[in-house]
MDAnalysis code that builds the backbone (N, CA, C; Angstrom):
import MDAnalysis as mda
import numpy as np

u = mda.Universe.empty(366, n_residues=122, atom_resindex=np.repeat(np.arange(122), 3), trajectory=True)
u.add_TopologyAttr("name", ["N", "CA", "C"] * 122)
u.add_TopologyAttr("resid", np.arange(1, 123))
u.add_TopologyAttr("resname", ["UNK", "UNK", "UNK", "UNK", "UNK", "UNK", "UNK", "UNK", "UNK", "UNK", "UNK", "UNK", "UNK", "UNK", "UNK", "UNK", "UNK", "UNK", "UNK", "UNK", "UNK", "UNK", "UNK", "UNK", "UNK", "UNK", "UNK", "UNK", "UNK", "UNK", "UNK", "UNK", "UNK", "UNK", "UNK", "UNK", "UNK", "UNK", "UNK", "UNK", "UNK", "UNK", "UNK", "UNK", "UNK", "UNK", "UNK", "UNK", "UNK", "UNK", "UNK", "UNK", "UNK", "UNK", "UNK", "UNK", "UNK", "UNK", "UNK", "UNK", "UNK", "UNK", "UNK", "UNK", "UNK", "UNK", "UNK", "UNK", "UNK", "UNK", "UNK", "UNK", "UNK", "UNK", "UNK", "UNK", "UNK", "UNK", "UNK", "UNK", "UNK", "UNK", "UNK", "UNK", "UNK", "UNK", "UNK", "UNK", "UNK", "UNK", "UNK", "UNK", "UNK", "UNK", "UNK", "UNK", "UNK", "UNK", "UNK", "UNK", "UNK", "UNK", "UNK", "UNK", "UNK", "UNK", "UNK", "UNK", "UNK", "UNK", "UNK", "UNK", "UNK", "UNK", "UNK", "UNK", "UNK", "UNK", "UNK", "UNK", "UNK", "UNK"])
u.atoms.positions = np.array([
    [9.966, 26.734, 25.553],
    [9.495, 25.570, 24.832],
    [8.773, 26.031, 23.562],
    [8.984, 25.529, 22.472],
    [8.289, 25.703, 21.225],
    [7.118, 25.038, 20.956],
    [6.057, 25.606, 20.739],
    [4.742, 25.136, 20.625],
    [4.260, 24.788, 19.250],
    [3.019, 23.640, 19.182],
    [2.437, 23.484, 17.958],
    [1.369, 24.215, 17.734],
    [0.464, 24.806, 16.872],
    [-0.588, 25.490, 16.581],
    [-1.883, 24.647, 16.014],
    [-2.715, 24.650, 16.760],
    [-3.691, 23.461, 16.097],
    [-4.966, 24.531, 15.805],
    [-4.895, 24.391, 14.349],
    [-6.123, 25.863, 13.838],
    [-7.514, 24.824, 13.616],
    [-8.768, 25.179, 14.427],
    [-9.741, 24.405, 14.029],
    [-11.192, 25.161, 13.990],
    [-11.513, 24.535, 13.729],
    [-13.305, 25.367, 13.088],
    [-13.974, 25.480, 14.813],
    [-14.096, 26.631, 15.378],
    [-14.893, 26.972, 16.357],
    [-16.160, 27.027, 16.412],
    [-16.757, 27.318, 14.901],
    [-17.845, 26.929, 15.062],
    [-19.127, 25.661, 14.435],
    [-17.811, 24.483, 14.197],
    [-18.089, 23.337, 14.689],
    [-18.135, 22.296, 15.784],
    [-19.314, 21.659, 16.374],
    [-19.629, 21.079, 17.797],
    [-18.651, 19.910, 17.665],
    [-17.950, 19.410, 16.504],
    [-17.674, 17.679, 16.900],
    [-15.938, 18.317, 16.863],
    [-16.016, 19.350, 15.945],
    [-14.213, 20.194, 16.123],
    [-14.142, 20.561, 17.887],
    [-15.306, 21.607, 18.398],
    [-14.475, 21.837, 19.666],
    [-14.640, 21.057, 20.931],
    [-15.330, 19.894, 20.874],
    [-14.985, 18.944, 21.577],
    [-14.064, 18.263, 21.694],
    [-13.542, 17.423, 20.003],
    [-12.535, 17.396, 19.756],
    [-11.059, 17.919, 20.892],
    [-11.384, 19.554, 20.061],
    [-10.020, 20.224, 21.396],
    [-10.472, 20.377, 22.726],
    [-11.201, 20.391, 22.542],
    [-11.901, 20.214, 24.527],
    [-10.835, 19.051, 24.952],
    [-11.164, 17.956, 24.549],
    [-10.498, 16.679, 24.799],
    [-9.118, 16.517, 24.604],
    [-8.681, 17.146, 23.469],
    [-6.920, 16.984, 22.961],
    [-6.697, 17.993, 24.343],
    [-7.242, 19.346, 24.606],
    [-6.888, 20.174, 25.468],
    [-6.517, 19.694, 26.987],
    [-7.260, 18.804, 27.257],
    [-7.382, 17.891, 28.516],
    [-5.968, 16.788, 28.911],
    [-5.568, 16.526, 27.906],
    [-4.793, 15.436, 27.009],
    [-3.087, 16.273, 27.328],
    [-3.012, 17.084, 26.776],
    [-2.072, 18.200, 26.564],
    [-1.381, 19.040, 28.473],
    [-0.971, 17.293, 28.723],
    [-0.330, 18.262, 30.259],
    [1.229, 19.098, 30.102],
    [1.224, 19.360, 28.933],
    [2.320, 20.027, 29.553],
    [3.024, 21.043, 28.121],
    [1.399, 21.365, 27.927],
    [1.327, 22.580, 27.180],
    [1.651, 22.813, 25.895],
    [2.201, 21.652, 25.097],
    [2.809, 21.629, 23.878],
    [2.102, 22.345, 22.732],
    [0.546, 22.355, 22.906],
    [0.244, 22.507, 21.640],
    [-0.721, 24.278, 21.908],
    [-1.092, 24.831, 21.062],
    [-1.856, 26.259, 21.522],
    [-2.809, 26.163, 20.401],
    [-4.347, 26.515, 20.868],
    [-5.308, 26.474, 20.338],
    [-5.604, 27.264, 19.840],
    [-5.831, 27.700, 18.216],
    [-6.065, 28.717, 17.517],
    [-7.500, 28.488, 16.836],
    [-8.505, 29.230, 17.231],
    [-9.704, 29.237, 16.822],
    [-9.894, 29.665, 15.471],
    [-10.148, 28.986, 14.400],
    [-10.495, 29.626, 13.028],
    [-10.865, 30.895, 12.540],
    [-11.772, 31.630, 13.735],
    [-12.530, 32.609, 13.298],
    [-11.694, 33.809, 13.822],
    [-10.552, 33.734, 15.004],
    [-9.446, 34.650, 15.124],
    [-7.939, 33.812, 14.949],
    [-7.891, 33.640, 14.212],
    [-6.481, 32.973, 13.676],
    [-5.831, 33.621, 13.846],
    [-4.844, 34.201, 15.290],
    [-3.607, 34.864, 15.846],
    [-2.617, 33.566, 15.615],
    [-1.964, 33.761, 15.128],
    [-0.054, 32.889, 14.428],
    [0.992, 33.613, 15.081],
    [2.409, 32.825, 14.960],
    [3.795, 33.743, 14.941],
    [3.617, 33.740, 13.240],
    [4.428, 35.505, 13.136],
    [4.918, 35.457, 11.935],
    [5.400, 34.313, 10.891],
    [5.671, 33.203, 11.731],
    [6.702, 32.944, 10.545],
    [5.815, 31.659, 10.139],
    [4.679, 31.626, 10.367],
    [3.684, 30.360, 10.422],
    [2.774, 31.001, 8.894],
    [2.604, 30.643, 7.693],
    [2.028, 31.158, 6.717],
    [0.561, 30.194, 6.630],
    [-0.832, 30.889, 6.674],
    [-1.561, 30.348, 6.670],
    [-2.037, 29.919, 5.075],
    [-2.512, 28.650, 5.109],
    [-3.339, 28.248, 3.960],
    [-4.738, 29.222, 3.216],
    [-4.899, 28.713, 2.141],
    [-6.256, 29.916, 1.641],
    [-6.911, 29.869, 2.574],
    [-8.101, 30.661, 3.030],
    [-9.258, 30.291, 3.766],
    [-10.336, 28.790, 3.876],
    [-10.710, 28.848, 2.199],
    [-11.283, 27.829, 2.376],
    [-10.765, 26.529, 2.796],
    [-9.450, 26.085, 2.200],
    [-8.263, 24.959, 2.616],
    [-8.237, 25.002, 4.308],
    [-8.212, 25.954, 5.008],
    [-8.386, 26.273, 6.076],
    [-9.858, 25.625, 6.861],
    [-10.482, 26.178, 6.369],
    [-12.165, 25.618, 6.637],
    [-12.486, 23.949, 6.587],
    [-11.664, 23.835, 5.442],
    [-11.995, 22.146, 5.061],
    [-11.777, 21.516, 5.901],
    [-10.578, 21.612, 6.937],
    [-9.781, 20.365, 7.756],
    [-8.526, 21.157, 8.707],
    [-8.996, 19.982, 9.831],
    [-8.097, 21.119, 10.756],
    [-7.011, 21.225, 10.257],
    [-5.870, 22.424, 10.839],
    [-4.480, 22.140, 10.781],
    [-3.955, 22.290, 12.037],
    [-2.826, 21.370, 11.865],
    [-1.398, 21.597, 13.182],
    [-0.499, 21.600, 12.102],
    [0.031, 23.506, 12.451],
    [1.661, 23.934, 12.477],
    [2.326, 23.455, 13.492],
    [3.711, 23.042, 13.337],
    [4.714, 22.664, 13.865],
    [5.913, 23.598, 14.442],
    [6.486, 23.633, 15.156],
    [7.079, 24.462, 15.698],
    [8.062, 25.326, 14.482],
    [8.564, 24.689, 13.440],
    [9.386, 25.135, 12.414],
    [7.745, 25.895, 10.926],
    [6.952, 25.556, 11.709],
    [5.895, 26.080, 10.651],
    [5.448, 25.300, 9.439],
    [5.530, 23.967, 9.622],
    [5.198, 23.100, 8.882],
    [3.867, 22.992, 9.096],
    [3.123, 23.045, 8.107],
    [1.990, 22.406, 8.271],
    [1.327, 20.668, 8.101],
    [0.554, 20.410, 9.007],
    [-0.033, 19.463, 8.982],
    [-1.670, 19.162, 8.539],
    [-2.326, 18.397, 7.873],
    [-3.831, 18.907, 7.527],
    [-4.175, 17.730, 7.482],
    [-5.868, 18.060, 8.332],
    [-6.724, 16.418, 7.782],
    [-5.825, 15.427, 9.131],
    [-6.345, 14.464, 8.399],
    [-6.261, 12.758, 9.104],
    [-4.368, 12.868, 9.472],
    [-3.730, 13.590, 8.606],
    [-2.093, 13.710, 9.328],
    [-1.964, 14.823, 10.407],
    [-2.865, 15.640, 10.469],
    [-2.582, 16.199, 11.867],
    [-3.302, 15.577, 13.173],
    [-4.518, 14.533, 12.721],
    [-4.720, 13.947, 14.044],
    [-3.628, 13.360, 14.168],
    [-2.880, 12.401, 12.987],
    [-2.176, 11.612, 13.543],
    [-0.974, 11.975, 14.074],
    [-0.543, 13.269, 14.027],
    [0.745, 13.817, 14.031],
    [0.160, 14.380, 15.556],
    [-0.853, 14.992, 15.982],
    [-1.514, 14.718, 17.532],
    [-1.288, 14.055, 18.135],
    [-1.774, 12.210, 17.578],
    [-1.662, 11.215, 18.786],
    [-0.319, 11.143, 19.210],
    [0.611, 11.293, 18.458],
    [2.238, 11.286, 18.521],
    [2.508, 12.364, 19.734],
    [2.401, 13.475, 19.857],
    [2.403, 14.301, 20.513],
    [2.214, 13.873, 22.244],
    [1.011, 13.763, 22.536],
    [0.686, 13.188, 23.361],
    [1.017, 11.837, 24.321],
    [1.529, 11.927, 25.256],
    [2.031, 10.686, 26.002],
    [0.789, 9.747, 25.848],
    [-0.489, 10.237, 26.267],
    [-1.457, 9.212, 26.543],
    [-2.626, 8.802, 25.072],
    [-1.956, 9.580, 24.175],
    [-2.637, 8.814, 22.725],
    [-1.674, 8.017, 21.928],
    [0.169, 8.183, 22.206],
    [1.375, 7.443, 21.504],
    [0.913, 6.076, 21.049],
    [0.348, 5.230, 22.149],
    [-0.294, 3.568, 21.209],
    [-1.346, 3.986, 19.967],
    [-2.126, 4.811, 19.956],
    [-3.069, 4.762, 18.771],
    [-2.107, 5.710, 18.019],
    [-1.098, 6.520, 18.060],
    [-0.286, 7.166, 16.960],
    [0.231, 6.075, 16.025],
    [1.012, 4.889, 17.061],
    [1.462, 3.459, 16.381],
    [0.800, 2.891, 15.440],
    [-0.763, 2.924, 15.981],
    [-1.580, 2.253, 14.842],
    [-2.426, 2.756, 13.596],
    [-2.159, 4.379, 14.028],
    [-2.427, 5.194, 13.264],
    [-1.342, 5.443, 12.122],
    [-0.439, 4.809, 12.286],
    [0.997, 5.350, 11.420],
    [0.973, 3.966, 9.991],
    [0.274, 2.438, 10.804],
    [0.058, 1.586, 9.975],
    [-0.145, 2.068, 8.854],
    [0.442, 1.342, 7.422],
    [-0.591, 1.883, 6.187],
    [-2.130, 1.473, 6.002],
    [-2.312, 0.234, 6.320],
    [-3.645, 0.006, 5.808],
    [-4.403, 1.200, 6.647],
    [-4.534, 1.346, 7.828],
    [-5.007, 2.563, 8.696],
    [-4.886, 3.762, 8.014],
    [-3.844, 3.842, 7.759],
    [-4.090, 5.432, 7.031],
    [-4.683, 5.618, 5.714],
    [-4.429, 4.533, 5.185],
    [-5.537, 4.650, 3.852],
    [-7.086, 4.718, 4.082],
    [-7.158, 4.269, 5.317],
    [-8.794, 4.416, 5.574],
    [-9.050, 5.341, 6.330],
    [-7.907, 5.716, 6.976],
    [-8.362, 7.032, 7.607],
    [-8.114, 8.627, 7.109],
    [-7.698, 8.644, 5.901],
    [-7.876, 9.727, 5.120],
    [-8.658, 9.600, 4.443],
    [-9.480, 9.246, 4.058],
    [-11.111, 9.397, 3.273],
    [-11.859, 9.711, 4.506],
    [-12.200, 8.714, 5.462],
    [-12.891, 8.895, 6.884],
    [-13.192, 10.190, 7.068],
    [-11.798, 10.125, 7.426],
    [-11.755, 12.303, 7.806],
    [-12.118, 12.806, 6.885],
    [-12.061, 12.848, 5.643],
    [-12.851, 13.713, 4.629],
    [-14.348, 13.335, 4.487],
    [-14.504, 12.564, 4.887],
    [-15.871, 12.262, 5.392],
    [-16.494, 12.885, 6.211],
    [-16.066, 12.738, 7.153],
    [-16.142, 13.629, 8.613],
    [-16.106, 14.790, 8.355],
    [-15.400, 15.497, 7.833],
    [-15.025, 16.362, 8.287],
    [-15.694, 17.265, 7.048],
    [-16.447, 16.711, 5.839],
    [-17.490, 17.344, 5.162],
    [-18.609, 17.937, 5.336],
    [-19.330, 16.096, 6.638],
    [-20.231, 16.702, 7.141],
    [-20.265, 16.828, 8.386],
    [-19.519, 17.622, 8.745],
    [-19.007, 17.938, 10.202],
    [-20.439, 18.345, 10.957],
    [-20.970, 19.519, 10.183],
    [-22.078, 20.600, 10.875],
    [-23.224, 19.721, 10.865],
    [-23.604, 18.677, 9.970],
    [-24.660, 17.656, 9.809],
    [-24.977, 16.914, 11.110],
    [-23.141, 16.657, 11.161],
    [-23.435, 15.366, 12.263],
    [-23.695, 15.548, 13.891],
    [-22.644, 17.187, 14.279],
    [-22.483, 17.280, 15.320],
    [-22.864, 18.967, 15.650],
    [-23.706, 19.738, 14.234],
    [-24.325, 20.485, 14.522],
    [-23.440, 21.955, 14.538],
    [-23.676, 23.153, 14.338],
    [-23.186, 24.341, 14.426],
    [-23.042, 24.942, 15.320],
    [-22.198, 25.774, 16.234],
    [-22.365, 26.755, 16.872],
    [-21.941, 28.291, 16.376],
    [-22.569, 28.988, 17.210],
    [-22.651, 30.656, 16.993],
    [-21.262, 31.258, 17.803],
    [-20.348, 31.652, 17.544],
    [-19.639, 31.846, 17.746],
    [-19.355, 33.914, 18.045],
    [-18.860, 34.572, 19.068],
    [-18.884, 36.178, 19.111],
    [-18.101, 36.734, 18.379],
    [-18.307, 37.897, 17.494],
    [-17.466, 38.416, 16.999],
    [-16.737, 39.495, 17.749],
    [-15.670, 39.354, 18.298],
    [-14.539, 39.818, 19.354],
    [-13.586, 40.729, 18.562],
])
C-alpha cells in the first residue's frame, strides 16, 4: 500500500495533538508521521525550504505531491472514512475561503496559543 507523509512541527502542542488525533483516526495506516525536526522521506518526495516547512503542515501524496496549510487538512478529512462529511464541507468554496486565512492564523500563532514543547535531539 502506498502511503501519505504528513510533515508537522513536533515541537508544537496544538500540531501534535492534532496528529495524536488524525493518528487515532487513521485505521488502516494510510498516512506516516514525519516529525519536522527528523524529516526521514522516500527519495522521490522533495522537501520544501525549511522555513515553508515550519510555516504549515505538509501532506505528500503517494506520487509526491505536496499538500500545505488548510489543503492538507482538507486533503486529510478526505482520507479518512470518519472525517469524509467535514471533507464535503470543507471542499465548499465559501469554507475554504475562510479557512485558508484561519489556518494562517492558527498556524502563526501556533506556540502562543497551544504553547511549545522541547523536543530530543536523537
Amino acid at each position: 500500500m502506498e502511503r501519505y507523509y504528513l510533515v508537522y512541527d513536533d515541537q508544537c502542542d496544538i500540531c501534535v495533538t492534532g496528529v495524536d488525533k488524525i493518528r487515532s483516526l487513521d485505521r488502516y495506516g494510510l498516512i506516516e508521521f514525519v516529525p519536522l525536526s527528523h524529516p526521514k522521506l522516500p527519495a522521490r518526495i522533495t522537501l520544501p525550504p525549511a522555513q515553508q516547512m515550519h510555516d504549515e503542515i505538509h501532506l505528500f501524496d503517494p506520487s509526491g505531491h505536496a499538500y500545505k496549510g488548510a489543503d492538507a487538512v482538507m486533503m486529510l478529512a478526505g482520507l479518512l472514512p470518519s472525517t469524509r462529511p467535514m471533507s464535503r464541507f470543507l471542499s465548499w468554496p465559501v469554507v475554504r475561503n475562510i479557512a485558508k486565512p484561519l489556518y494562517r492564523l492558527v498556524a502563526r500563532n501556533r506556540t502562543r496559543i497551544g504553547g511549545k514543547r522541547q523536543i530530543s535531539q536523537q
